[in-house]
N, C-alpha and C positions, 0 to 999 in steps of 0.2 A: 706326563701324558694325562691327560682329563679328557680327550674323546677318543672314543674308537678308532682307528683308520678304514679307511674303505678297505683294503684286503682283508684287515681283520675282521672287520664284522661282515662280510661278504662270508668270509671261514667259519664266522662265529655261527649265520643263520643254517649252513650247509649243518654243523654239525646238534643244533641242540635236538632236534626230535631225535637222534640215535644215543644223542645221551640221557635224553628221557625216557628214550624206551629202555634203555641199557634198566636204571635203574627204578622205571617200573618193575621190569623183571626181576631186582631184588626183591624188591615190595611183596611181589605175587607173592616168589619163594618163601619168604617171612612168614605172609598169612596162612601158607598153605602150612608152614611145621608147625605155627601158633592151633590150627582147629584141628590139625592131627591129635592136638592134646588130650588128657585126660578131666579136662575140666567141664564143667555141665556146659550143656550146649547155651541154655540163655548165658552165659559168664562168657561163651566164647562170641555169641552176636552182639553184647552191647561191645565189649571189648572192641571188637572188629571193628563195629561202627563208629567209636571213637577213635581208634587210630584210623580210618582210612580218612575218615575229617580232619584229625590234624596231619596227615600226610599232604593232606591235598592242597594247603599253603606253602609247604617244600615247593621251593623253582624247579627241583628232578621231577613234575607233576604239571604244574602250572606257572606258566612264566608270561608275563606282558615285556614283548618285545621291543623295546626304545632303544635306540642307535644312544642315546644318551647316558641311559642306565644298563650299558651293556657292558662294560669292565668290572662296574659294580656288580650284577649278575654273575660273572665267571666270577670271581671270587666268592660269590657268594655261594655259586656249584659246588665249589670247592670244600669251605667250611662247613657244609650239611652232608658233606662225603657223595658228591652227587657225582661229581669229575675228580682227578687229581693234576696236580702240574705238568704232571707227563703226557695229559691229555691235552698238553699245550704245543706240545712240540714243534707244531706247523705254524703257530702262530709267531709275529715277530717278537725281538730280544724287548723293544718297550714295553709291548702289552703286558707280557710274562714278568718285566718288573714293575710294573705298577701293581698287578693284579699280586704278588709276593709280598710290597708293602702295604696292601692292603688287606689281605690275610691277616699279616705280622700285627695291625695294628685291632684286627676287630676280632680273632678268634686265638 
């Protein structure tokens, strides 16, 4: 498989904002137990502000939607822990192996 099918990426666009927001809401949780800390407060803003900039090239954050680079994507969900395969479920038995060898080979 090298393109999406229509059902699937019709499935794919239904679900990515709930799985960005899923894991925005880790993100928050993160930052929130990260400046809970004991650390001085400038140590906890630069901090912050560099992870929330390198966060925010994570696809769980920001993704460019292309029918083309959309297998590539879900697998790529996947190796940044964004989705797991079981967030696959609904998708067809292709997609799910291609996006499995493509895992296998890049993470």
């Amino acid at each position: 498989m090298t393109e999406i099918s229509k059902s699937d990426w019709k499935k794919y666009r239904e679900k990515i904002s709930d799985w960005q927001e899923h894991y925005m809401e880790r993100l928050v949780e993160e930052y929130i137990t990260f400046l809970r800390s004991d650390q001085l407060a400038s140590d906890k803003f630069w901090e912050l502000e560099k992870r929330i900039k390198q966060d925010k090239k994570c696809p769980g954050v920001l993704i460019e939607m292309r029918k083309s680079s959309a297998i590539y994507d879900i697998a790529s969900l996947i190796g940044e822990k964004v989705i797991s395969l079981d967030d696959l479920d609904e998708f067809s038995d292709d997609l799910k192996e291609t996006v499995k060898f493509l895992i296998e080979r890049l993470w």
